[in-house]
N, C-alpha and C positions, 0 to 999 in steps of 0.2 A: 397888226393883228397876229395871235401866237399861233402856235400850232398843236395839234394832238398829234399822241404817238401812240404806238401799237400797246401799248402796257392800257391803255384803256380798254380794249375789246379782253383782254383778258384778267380783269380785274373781280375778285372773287370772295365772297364771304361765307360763312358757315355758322346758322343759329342754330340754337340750342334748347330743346324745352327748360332744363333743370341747370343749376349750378355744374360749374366744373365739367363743362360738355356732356349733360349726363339725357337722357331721351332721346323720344324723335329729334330730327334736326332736318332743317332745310339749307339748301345750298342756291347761291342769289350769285350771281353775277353784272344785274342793273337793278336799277331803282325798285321798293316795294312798296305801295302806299297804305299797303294792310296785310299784316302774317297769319292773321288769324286764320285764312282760308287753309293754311298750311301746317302751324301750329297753334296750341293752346295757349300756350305763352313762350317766352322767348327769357334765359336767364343768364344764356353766356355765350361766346362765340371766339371765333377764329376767323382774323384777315388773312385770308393766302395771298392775296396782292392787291395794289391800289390803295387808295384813300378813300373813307366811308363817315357820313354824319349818319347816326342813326338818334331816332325821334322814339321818346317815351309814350308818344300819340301816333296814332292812326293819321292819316294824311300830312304827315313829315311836321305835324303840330307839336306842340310840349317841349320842353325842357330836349336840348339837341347836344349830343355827347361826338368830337369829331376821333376815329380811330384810325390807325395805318396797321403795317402789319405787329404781327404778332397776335397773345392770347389775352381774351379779356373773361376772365374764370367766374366774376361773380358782379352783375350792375346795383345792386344792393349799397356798394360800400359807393358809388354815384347821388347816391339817394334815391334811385331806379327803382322803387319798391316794386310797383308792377311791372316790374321789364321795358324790353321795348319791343313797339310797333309797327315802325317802319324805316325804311333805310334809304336813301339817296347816294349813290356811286360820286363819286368830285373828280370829275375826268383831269388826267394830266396834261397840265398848260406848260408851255413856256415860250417866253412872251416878256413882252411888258406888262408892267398890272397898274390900271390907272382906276381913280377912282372919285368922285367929289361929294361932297358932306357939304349940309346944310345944315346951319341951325332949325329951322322949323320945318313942318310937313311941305309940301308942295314945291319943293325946292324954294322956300322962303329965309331971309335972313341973308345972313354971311354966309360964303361961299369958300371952301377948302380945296384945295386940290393936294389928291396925296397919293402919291405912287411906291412908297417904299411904305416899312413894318413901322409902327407908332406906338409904344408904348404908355403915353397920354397925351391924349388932344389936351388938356385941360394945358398942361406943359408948353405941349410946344404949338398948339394952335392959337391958346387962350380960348377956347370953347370948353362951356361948361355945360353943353347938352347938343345934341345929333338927332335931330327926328326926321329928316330921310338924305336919301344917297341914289348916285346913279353909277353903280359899276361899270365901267365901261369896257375894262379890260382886265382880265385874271378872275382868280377866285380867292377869297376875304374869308377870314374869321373874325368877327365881331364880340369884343368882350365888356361886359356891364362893368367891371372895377379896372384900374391902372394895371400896367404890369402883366396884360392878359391873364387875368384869375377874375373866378367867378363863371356867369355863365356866361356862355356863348352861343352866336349864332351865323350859320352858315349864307354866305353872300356872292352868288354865283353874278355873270353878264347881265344887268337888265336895270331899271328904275324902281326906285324906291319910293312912292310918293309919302306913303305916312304908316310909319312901325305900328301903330297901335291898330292899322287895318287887316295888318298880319297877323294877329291875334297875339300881340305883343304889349299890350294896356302900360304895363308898367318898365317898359324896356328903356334903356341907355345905356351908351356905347360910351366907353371910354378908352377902351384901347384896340386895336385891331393889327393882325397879321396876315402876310398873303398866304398862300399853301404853293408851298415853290416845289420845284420835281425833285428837292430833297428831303421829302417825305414822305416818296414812295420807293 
């Protein structure tokens, strides 16, 4: 089992109503499942530390953009049109990262086990589709095309019984990365 380290309790973000840090702004150090309460909308930010998936939806749904530090001046050129809505913090692991892929929901089919970064199952698994997974250790980014391009989706410790219950209908994983402590 890994361990967290103190850069978790101080991990920190800063939204933006407008482009180019321009409005009100909120300041978030854990997870938000809805900014509205706080802003109107949300069009640009700054990570002053840690590692952040932030969600085009309200309760960590939609299309999920993963950030580190640095400035993110405009979600538009994401295809963000309406901003985003919610943010989930990706605590710092280090650790093993273990993880097993299933060809079908329910942990049905062929059975994967994969502990380092993959750049295509299709490659080096010979699987040509992933409908659930059981993280079991670390934390996973999940990519719809080879090569980690395309979208992606954030995959913390827990079971995965079936993506499309995620609200993920047309989802497939082809390539997938761990988030190691050198990206934060």
């Amino acid at each position: 089992m890994g361990t967290l380290t103190g850069l978790q309790l101080s991990s920190r973000i800063t939204f933006y109503e407008e482009r180019n840090f321009g409005g009100r702004h909120y300041e978030c150090s854990s997870d938000c499942a809805d900014f509205s309460s706080y802003l109107s909308r949300c069009n640009s930010c700054r990570v002053e530390s840690g590692c952040w998936m932030v969600y085009d939806r309200s309760n960590y749904m939609g299309n999920q953009y993963f950030l580190r530090r640095g400035e993110y001046s405009d979600y538009s050129r994401w295809g963000m049109f309406d901003g985003i809505r919610s943010c989930r913090m990706i605590p710092m692991y280090r650790g093993n990262y273990r993880m097993r892929m299933y060809e079908r929901e329910n942990f049905g089919g062929q059975m994967y086990e994969c502990m380092d970064d993959c750049d295509s199952i299709m490659d080096r698994y010979r699987m040509s589709e992933c409908h659930s997974c059981h993280v079991m250790d670390g934390h996973w980014l999940f990519y719809e095309q080879p090569h980690y391009r395309g979208r992606m989706w954030y995959m913390r410790p827990g079971e995965y019984r079936n993506f499309r219950d995620m609200g993920y209908p047309n989802m497939r994983f082809m390539s997938m990365r761990r988030i190691m402590d050198s990206y934060y």
